[in-house]
N, C-alpha and C positions, 0 to 999 in steps of 0.2 A: 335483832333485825335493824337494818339501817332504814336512812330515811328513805320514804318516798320517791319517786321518778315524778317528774311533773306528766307524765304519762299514766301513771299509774294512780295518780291524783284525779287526775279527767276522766280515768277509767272507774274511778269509785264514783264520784260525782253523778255519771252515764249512770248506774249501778243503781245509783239511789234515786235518783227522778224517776226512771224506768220505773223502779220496784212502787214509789207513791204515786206513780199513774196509773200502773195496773192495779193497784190493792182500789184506788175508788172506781177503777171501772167495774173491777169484779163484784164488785156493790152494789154493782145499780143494773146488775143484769140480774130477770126474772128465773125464778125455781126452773122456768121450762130452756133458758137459755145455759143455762147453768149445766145442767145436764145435757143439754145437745152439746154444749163444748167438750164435758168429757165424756162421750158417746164419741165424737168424731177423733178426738183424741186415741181411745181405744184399736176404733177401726184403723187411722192410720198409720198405728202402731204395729197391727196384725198383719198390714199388708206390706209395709217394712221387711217384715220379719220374713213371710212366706214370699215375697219378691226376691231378695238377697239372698235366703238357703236354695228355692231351687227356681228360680227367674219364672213365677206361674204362681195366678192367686186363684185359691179356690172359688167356686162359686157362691159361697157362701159369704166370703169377705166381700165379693161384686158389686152384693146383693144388697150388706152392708153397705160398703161406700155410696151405695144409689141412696139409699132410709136416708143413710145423713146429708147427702148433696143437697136432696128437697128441703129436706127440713132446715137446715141452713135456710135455704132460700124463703121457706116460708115464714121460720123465727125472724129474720132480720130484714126482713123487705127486700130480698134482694133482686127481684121478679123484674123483669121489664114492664 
């Protein structure tokens, strides 16, 4: 493999600050936030999915997306 692109340089750099800012933030988020992120993770994965095969999300992912809206708002202050 040849050298580097200075593009490609900036692009690992980006990479690697990105990757040391999220690893301490993921750290200092609580067991209860921890899990609503991959809770809403899930959901917006399912609704992805069931949107793109047949353009219509069941009521149950809806239902979903509501549980994790709130709680969002409620874990992170996000409330007016």
């Amino acid at each position: 493999m040849g050298r580097k692109s200075n593009y490609e340089i900036e692009q690992d750099i980006t990479k690697n600050l990105r990757f040391k800012i999220n690893s301490v933030g993921m750290r200092s988020l609580t067991n209860a936030q921890e899990q609503l992120l991959d809770d809403t993770y899930d959901v917006l994965s399912d609704f992805v999915q069931e949107y793109s095969e047949m353009f219509d999300v069941t009521s149950e992912t809806a239902r979903k997306l509501q549980t994790v809206y709130w709680s969002y708002i409620n874990e992170f202050n996000k409330g007016e």
